[in-house]
N, C-alpha and C positions, 0 to 999 in steps of 0.2 A: 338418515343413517343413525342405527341406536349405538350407545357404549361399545356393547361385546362387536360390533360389527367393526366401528373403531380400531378393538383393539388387534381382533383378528389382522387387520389391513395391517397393520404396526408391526407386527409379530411376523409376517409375511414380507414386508421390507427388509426387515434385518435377516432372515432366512436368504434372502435374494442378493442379498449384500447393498442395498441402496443407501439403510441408512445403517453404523453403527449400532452396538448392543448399548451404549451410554447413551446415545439420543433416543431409541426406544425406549430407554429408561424414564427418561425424561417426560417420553409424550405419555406413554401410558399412566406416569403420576399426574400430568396434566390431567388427563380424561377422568383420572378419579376426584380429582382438585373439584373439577365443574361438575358432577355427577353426584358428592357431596354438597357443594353448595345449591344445588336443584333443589336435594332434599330438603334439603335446611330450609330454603324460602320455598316447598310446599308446603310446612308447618309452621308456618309464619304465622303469629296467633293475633288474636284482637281483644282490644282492652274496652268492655263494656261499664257504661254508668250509667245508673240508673235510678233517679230519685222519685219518692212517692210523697202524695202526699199521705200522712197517718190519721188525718180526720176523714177523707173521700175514700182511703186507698186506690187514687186514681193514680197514673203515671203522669208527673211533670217534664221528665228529661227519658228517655232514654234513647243513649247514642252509642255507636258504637266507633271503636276509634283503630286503626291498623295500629300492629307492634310498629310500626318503621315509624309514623307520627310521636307514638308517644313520650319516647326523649323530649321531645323539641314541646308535645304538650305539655309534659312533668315542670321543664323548666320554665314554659310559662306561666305556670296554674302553680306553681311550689308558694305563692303566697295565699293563695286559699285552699291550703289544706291547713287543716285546724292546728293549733300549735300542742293540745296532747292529745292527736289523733296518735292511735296504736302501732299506725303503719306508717313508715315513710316514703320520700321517692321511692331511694333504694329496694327496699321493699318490694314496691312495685315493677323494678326493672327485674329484681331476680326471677318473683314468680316466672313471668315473663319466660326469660331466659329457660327455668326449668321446666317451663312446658306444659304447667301444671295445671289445668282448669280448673274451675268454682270460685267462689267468692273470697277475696281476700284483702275486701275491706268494708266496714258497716258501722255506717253513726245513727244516731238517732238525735238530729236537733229539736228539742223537745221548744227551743221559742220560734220556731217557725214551723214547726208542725210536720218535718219533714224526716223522713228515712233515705239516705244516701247508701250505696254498695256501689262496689267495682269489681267488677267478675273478670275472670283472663278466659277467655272462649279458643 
């Protein structure tokens, strides 16, 4: 049974007299309540990292991580991110948040040879 079928049935109770026009109120904000958060986690984004090395340009790491992980990565992983990296946690949750793809963080460790990014996909 999709939403609009839903809410038909709902609209049709109260027509009927089953259930009040305040408890149809009620269910049809429900059915938007879930029908918003559907949306919300089919755009549930993923936070990609991926280090290279800059003498091969071969890939060392690359992983991808679900948005729902990453809190709980950030807080474990907050002592190895560099201390004047450009971006911080925060940073990272908002992109997130605003749903914004591409890259939105890039070091170049020049004594280990390595290029680090984090893309929001």
């Amino acid at each position: 049974m999709t939403a609009s079928d839903d809410r038909l049935r709902i609209l049709q109770m109260i027509e009927h007299g089953q259930i009040s026009a305040e408890e149809g109120a009620r269910l049809l904000e429900a059915i938007t309540d879930d029908a918003t958060r559907t949306r919300t986690e089919a755009r549930a984004r993923s936070l990609r990292v991926v280090v290279t090395d800059m003498h091969s340009r071969r890939q060392k790491i690359n992983v991808t991580i679900p948005a729902s992980l990453v809190t709980v990565g950030l807080k474990l992983g907050a002592r190895l991110f560099p201390r004047n990296a450009s971006v911080t946690n925060d940073d990272v949750l908002r992109a997130i948040e605003r749903n914004a793809p591409g890259r939105i963080f890039e070091l170049q460790d020049l004594e280990e040879g390595e290029r680090i990014e984090i893309f929001v996909e």
